[in-house]
N, C-alpha and C positions, 0 to 999 in steps of 0.2 A: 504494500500500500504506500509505503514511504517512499519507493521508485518511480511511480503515478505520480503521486504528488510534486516530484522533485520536478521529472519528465515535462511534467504539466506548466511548471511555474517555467523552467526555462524555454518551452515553447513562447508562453504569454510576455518573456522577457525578449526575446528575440526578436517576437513576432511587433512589440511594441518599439525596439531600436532601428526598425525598419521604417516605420512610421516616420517618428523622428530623422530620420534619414534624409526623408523628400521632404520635408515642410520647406527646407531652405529652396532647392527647387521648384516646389507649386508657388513659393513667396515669390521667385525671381520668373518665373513665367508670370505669373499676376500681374509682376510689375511690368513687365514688356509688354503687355498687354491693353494696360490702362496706358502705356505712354504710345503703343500703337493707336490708341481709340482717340486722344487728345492730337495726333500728326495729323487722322483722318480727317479729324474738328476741327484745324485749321485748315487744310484743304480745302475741307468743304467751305468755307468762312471766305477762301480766299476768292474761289470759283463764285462766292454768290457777289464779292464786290467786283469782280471783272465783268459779270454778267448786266449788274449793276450799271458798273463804266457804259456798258457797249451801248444797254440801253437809252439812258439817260443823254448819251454825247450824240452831237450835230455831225462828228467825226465821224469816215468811214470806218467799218468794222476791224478792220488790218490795220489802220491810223492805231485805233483804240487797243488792241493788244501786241503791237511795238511798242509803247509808249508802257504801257503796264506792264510786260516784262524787264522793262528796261528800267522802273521805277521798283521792284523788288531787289531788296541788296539785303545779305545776311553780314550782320554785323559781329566782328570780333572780337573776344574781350582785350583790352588793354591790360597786360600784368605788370604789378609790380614787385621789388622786393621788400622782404621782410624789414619792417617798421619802416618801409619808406614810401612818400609820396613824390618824386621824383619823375620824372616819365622818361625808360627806358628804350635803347636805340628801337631795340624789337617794337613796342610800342610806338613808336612814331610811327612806322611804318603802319602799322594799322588805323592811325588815329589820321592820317593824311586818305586812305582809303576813303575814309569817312567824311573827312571835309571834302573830299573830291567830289561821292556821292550827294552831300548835303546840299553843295552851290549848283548841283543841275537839279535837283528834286528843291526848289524853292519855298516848296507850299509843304515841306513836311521839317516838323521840330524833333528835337530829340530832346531823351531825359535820360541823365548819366547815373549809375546808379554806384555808388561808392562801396565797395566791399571789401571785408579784410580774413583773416585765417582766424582759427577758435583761441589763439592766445593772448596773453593781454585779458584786461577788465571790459564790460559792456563800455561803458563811458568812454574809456579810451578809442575802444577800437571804432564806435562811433565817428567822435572826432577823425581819426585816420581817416577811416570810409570817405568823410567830408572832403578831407583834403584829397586824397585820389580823386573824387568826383570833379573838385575844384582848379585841381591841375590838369585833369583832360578838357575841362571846360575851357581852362586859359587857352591850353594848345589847339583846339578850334578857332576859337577865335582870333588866335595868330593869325591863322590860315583863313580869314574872311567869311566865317558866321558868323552871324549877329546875336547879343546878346539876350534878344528876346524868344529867339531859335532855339535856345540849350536852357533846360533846368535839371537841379541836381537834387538829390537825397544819398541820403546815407544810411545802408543797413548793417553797418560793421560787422557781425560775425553773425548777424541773423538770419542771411539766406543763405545758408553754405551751397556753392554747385559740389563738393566732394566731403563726405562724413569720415574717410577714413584719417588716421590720425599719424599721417605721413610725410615727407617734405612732399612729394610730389604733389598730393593732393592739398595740401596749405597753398601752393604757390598758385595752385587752380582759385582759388579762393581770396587771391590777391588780388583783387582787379576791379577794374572799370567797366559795368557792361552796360551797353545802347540801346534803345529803345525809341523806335520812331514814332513820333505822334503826326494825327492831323491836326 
């Protein structure tokens, strides 16, 4: 009877480390999943402001989607380094991208969003966030955007793009990221 029993438990212990096994798996499909359904949500989002365009413009239909594909631009993050808001060579290069983009797309603003890595206090990294926001703002405006073009915030360590607790991933979390408004 004591063999049964043993037999038994280490079935139900097996058969439970199994389990546990794929949670991280069904987690990590779930999550490809919801961020495939949110890529579709923007598609779809985008398709119905082109459709939008076509209809609404005086423009011929081929005018209207030259002009709108020409007016989608993914924008880069600006990195910086640790405790600094400086703006590095790599970053220019992306921040000049973007003023290039800005002075043909006239009629679209941007909002710079100042971000830092999880070390450091709230408050602080705040303020840093600020100034990286601050400093890509300045370097646009070098470059001939107007100051009513560009607004800034600051989420210091609040919206991380990477949770693990590594350089690579802090330095991902260094940065200036763009956001075009109408």
């Amino acid at each position: 009877m004591k063999k049964v029993l043993i037999l038994v438990l280490i079935f139900f212990v097996i058969g439970c480390a199994k389990k546990y096994a794929r949670m991280p798996e069904e987690s990590t499909r779930m999550e490809k999943e919801v961020k495939a359904e949110e890529v579709q949500k923007e598609k779809i989002k985008e398709t119905e402001i082109v459709k939008e365009e076509i209809l609404t413009s005086e423009k011929p239909k081929e005018v209207v989607l030259t002009e709108v594909k020409e007016s989608i631009f993914e924008f880069k993050d600006a990195l910086f380094d640790y405790d600094k808001y400086d703006i590095r060579l790599d970053a220019r290069a992306v921040l000049d991208s973007i003023a290039a983009w800005l002075n043909k797309n006239r009629n679209i603003n941007v909002l710079i969003e100042g971000h830092c890595d999880e070390r450091g206090t709230n408050e602080y990294n705040l303020a840093l966030g600020e100034k990286r926001a601050n400093a890509a703002k300045e370097y646009l405006l070098a470059r001939g955007i107007t100051a009513k073009r560009i607004n800034t915030i600051s989420y210091g360590e609040e919206k991380p793009l990477c949770t693990e607790q590594n350089e690579d991933c802090y330095q991902k979390n260094r940065r200036a990221y763009f956001v075009a408004e109408k």
